[in-house]
C-alpha positions as CSV (number, residue, x, y, z in Angstrom):
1,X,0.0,0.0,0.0
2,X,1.1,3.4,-0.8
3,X,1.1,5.9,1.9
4,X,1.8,9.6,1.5
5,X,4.7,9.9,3.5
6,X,7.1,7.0,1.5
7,X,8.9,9.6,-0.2
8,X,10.0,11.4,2.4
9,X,10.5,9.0,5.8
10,X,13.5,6.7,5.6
11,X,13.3,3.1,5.7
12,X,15.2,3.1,8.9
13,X,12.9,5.7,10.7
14,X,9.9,3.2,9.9
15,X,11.4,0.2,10.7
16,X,12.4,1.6,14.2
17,X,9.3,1.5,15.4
18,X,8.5,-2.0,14.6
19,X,9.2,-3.0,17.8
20,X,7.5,-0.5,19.8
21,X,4.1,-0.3,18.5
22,X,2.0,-1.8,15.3
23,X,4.4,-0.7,13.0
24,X,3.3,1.0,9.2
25,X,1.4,-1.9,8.6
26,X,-1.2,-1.9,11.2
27,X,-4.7,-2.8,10.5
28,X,-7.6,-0.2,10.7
29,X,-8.6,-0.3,14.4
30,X,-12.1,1.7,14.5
31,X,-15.3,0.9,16.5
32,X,-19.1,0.9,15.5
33,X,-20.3,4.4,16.6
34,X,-18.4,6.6,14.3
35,X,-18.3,10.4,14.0
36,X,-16.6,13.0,11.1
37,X,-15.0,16.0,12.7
38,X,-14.1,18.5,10.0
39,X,-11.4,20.5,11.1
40,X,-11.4,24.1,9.7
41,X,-11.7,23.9,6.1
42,X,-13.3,27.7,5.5
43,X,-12.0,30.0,3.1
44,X,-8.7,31.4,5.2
45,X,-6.9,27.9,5.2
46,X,-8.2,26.5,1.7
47,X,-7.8,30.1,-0.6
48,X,-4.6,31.4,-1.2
49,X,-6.0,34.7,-1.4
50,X,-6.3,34.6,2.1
51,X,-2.5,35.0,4.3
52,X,-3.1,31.4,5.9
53,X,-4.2,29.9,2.9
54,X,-3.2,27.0,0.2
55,X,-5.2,26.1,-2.6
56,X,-2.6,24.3,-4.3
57,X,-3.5,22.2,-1.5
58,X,-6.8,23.0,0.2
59,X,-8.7,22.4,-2.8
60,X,-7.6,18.5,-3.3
61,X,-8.6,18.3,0.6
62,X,-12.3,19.8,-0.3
63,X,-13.2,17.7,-3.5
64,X,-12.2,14.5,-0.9
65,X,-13.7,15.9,1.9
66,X,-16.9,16.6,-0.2
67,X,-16.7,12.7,-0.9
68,X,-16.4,11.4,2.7
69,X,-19.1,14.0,3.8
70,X,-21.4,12.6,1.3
71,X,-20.8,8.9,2.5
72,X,-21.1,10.1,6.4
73,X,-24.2,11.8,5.9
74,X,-25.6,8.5,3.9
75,X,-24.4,6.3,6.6
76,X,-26.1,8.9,9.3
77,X,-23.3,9.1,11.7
78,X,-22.8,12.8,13.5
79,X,-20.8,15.3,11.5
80,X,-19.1,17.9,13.0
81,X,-17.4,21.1,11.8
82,X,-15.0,23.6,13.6
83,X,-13.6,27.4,11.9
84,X,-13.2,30.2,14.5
85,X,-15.3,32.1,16.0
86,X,-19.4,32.9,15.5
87,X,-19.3,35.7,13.5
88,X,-17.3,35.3,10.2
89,X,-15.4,38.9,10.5
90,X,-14.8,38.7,14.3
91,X,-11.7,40.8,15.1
92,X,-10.0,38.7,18.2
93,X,-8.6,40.4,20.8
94,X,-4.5,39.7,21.9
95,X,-5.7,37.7,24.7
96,X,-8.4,35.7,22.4
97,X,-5.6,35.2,20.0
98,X,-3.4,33.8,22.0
99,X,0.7,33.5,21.3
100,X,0.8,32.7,17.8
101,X,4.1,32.9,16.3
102,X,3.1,33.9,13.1
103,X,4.5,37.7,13.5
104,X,2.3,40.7,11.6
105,X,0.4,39.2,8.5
106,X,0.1,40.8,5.4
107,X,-3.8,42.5,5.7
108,X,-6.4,40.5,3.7
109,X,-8.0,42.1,0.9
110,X,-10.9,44.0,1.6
111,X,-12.5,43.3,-1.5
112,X,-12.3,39.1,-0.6
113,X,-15.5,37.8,2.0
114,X,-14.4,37.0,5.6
115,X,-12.5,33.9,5.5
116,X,-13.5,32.1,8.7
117,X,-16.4,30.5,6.5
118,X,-16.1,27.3,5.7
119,X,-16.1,26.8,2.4
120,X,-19.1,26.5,0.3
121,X,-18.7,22.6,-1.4
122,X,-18.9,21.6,2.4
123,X,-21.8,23.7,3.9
124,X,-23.0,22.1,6.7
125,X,-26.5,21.0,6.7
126,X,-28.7,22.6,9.6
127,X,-28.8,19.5,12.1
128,X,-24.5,19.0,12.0
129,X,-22.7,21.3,14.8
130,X,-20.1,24.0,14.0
131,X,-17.8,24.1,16.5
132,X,-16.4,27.8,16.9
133,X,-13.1,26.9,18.6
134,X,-12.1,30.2,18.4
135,X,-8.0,30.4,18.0
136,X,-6.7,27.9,19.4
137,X,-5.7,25.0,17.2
138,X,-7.8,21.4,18.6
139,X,-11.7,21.6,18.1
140,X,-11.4,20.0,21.8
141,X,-9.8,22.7,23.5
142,X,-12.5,24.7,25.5
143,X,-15.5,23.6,23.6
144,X,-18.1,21.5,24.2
145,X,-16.9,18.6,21.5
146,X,-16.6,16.2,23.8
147,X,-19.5,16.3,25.4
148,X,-21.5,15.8,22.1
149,X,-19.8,13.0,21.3
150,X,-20.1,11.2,24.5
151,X,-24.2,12.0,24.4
152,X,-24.3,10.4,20.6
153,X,-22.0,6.9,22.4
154,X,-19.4,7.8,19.4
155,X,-16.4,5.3,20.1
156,X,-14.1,6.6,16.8
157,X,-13.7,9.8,15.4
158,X,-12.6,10.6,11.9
159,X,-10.6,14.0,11.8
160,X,-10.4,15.6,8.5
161,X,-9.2,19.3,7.3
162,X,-6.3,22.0,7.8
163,X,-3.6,22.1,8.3
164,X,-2.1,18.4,9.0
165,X,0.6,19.7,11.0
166,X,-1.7,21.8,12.9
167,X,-5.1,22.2,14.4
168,X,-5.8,18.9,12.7
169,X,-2.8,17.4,14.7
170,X,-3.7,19.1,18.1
171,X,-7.3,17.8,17.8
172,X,-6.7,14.1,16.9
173,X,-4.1,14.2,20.0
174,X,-6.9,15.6,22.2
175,X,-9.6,12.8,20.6
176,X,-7.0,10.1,21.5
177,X,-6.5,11.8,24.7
178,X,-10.6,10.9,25.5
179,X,-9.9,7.2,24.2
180,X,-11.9,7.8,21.4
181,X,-10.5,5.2,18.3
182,X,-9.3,8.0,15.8
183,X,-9.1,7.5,11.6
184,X,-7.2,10.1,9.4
185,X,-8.3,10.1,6.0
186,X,-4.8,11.4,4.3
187,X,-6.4,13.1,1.0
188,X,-9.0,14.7,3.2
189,X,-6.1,16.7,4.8
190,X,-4.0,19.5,3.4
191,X,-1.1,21.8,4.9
192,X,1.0,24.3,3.5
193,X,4.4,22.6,3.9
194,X,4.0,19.1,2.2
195,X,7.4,18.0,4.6
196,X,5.1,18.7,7.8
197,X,2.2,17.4,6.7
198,X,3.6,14.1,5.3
199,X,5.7,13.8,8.5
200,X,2.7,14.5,10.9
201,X,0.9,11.9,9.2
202,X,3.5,9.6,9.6
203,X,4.7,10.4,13.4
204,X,0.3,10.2,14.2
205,X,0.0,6.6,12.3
206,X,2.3,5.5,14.3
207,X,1.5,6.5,17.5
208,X,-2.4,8.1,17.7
209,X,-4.6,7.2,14.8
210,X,-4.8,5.4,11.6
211,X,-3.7,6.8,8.7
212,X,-6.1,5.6,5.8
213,X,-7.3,6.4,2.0
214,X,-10.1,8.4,1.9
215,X,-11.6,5.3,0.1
216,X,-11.0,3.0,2.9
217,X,-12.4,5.4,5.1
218,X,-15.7,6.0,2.9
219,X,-15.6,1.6,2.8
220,X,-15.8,1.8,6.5
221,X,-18.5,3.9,6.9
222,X,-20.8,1.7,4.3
223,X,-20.2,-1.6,6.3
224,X,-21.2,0.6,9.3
225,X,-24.6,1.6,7.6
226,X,-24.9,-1.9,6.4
227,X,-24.6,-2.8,10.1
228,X,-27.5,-0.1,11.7
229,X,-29.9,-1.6,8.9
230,X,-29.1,-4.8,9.9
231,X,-30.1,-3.7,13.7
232,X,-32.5,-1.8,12.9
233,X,-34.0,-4.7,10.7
234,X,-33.4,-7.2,13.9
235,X,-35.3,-4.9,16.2
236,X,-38.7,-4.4,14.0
């Protein structure tokens, strides 16, 4: 199987961790009560119009994510978003924002819409929660997140968005930090720097989640709708 980080991490990096844990090869470990958390894919991490943004990458993330969101909603597991803050032009104060070190940015062009949005492909629909983690990077971090998914009995959590190295990174260590079973679809993830992102994937397969293909991910999902009919069918 090819997995986005072979070009970059050497042979003898993977095979030193054979012995510690379930090594590259690991099977997909995932329970029955999934959820998708999409991790900040608005306008100001996808558009390069925007300071933080990428669309060399962001917009590969969006046509997968748009896939995956389409087989979550089918299978009717909770979907989750998270961007910033309520309203879309909210200035932050320093205290609100937090010790960034990303210096002055250039200013964003007046004539562009606000880019904490996320972006239009994946609208959420009315019932699926955005999570306005406000600036700091995991959608965990002084929110409600786990909560919710403790009152829907979700036992895995699927973290997609931007950026890999970043607020997608911080909230799939916070999800493993609650025990919850956590799945990385790679292709549904995007970063500005292709050596952090491939290298994040790798360091989190081996030692937080499972990094999978967005089609093994969207496979899972179908068994587990094949599997609440199935109930449901046994309970009527």
């Amino acid at each position: 199987m090819v997995q986005p980080w072979d070009d970059i991490i050497p042979n003898a990096d993977r095979m030193s961790f054979r012995s510690g844990s379930r090594g590259v090869e690991c099977t997909l470990e995932a329970g029955i009560k999934p959820a998708l958390l999409v991790v900040d894919m608005t306008r100001a991490f996808v558009d390069s119009r925007y300071p933080t943004g990428w669309s060399e990458t962001g917009d590969p993330a969006v046509e997968a994510n748009y896939r995956l969101l389409n087989a979550a909603r089918n299978a009717a597991i909770p979907i989750y978003f998270t961007k910033g803050y309520a309203e879309p032009d909210y200035k932050p104060k320093p205290a609100q924002r937090g010790r960034w070190k990303t210096g002055k940015r250039p200013p964003v062009d007046p004539a562009l819409p606000p880019g904490d949005v996320i972006v239009e492909k994946l609208t959420p629909f009315p019932e699926e929660i955005v999570i306005d983690k406000q600036s700091k990077p995991s959608g965990f971090f002084g929110t409600a997140l786990a909560s919710y998914l403790i009152y829907e009995g979700v036992d895995t959590v699927i973290v997609t968005g931007m950026t890999t190295s970043g607020c997608v990174r911080a909230t799939v260590l916070d999800a493993f930090q609650y025990n919850f079973n956590v799945i990385i679809p790679h292709e549904c993830c995007a970063d500005r720097s292709q050596i952090s992102h491939k290298v994040s994937l790798f360091d989190l397969h081996m030692k937080y989640a499972d990094v999978v293909s967005v089609d093994m991910a969207i496979d899972y999902l179908m068994k587990i709708k094949d599997k609440l009919q199935k109930d449901k069918l046994q309970k009527e």
